[in-house]
C-alpha positions in Angstrom: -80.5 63.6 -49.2 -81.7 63.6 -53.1 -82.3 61.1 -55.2 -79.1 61.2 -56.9 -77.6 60.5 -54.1 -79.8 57.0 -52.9 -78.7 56.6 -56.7 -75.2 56.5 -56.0 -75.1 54.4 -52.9 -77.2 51.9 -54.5 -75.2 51.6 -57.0 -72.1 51.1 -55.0 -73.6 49.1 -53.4 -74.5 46.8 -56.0 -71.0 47.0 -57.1 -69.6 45.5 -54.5 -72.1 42.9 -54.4 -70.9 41.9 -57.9 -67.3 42.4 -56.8 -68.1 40.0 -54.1 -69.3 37.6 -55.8 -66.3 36.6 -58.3 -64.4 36.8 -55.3 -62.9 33.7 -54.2 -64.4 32.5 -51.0 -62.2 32.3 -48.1 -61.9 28.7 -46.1 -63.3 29.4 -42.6 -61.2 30.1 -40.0 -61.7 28.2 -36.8 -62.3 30.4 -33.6 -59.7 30.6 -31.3 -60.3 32.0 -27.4 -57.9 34.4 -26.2 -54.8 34.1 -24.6 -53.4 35.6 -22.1 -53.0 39.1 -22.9 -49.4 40.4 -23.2 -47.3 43.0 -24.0 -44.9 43.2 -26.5 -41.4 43.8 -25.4 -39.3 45.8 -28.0 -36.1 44.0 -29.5 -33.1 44.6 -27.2 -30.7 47.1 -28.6 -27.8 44.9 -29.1 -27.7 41.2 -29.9 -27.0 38.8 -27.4 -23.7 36.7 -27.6 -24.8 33.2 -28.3 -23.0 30.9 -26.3 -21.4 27.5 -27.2 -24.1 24.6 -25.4 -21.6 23.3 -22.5 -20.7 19.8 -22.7 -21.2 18.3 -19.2 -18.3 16.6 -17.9 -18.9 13.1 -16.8 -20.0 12.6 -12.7 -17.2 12.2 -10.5 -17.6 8.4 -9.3 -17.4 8.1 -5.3 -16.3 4.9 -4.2 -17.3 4.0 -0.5 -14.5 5.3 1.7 -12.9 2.6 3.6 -13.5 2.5 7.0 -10.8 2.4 9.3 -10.3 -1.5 10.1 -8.7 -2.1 13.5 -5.4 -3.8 12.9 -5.2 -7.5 13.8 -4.0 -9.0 16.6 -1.1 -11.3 17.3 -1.3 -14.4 19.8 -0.1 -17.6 20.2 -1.3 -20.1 22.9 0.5 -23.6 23.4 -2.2 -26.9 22.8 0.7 -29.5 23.8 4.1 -31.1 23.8 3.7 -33.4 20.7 7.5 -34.9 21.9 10.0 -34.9 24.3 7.0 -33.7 27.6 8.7 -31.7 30.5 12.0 -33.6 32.1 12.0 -35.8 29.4 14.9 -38.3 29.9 17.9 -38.2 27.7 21.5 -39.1 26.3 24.5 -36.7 26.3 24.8 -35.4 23.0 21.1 -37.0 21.5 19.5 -35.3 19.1 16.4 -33.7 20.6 13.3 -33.1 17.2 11.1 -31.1 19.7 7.6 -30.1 18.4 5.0 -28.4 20.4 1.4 -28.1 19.1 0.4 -24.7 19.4 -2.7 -22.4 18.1 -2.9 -19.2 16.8 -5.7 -17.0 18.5 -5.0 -13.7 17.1 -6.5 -12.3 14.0 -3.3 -12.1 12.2 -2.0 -14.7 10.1 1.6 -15.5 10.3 3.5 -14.9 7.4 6.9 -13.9 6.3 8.6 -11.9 8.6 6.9 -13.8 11.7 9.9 -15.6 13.9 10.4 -17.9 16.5 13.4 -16.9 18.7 15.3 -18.1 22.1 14.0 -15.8 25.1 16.3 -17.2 28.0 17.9 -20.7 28.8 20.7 -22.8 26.7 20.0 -23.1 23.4 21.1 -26.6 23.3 22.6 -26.4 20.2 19.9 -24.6 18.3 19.9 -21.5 15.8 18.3 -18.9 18.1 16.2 -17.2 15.5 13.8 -19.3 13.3 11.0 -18.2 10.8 7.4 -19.4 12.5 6.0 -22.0 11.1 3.0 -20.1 9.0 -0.8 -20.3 10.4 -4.0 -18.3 9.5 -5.5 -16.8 12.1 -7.4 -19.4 14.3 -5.4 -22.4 12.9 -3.1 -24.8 14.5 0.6 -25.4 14.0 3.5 -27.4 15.1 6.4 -25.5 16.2 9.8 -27.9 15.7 13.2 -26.9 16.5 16.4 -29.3 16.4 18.2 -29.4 19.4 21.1 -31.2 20.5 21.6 -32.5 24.1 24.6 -31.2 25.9 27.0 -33.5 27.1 26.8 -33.2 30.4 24.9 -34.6 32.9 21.9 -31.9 34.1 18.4 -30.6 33.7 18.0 -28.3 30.5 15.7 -25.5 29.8 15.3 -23.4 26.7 12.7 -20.9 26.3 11.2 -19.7 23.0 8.9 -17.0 21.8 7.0 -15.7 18.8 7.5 -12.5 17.3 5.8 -10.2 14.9 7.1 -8.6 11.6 7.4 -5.6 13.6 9.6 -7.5 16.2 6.7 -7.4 19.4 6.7 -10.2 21.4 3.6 -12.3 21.6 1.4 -14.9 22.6 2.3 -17.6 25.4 6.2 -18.8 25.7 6.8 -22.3 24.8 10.0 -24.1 26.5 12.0 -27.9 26.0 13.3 -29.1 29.4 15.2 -32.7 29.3 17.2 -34.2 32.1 20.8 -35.1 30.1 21.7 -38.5 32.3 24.6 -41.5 30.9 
């Protein structure tokens, strides 16, 4: 290597020193480690379609299922005679305001539809169907029926029991029995 040559690189050299130094100086740029290497994937042939965002449709709300309640119970049990007690002495043709004090120990309540009716005896001048006197369940009532003596001489009975909407018999018979005499 000749002179000319040492020549010629120190003078490019010195060149780009000058160059160098009217260049602006870059701002420093803060080191950054690596990543995780990866691998560029090329760009898929065809666009994808772009699909609308879906709205999402409100929860459903679930209410508790009901469980199955048993259905309530129907009875009837007599307390007392409030008037006229058991052979009762009375006058041909007297009207008879008979009440009996009863309770009722099911779990129904009686309501419309709930009816008192003649079972078996006279009805000593009585309707023989008559709505029940309404009672929640565990309450007491007074049962009354109008009743008319007969006009002859004798011992009377009429029996009467309760019965459901449905028309099922229930709870215990109640009954008037009066001895008619002049």
């Amino acid at each position: 290597m000749g002179a000319p040559r040492v020549v010629q690189t120190l003078l490019i050299l010195g060149i780009m020193g000058i160059v160098s130094a009217c260049a602006p100086t870059p701002s420093p740029t803060p080191f950054r480690p690596p990543t995780l290497s990866f691998s560029p994937t090329p760009p898929p042939s065809t666009p994808e379609p772009v699909w609308p965002t879906p709205i999402p449709s409100p929860s459903p709300t679930f209410l508790p299922t009901a469980t199955a309640t048993p259905p309530c119970v129907n009875d009837l049990t007599w307390l007392q005679d409030l008037t006229y007690p058991d052979n009762t002495l009375v006058l041909p043709g007297q009207a008879l305001d008979k009440q009996w004090l009863v309770q009722n120990t099911g779990t129904c309540d009686w309501g419309p539809g709930y009816r008192l009716r003649n079972i078996d005896g006279v009805l000593l001048g009585a309707q023989d169907d008559l709505p029940l006197y309404p009672a929640r369940a565990g309450e007491q009532a007074i049962l009354r029926v109008l009743f008319l003596a007969p006009l002859e001489p004798g011992t009377y009975r009429s029996w009467w029991q309760a019965f459901a909407p449905d028309g099922t018999a229930f709870g215990q018979e109640v009954y008037i029995q009066v001895i008619v005499s002049p």
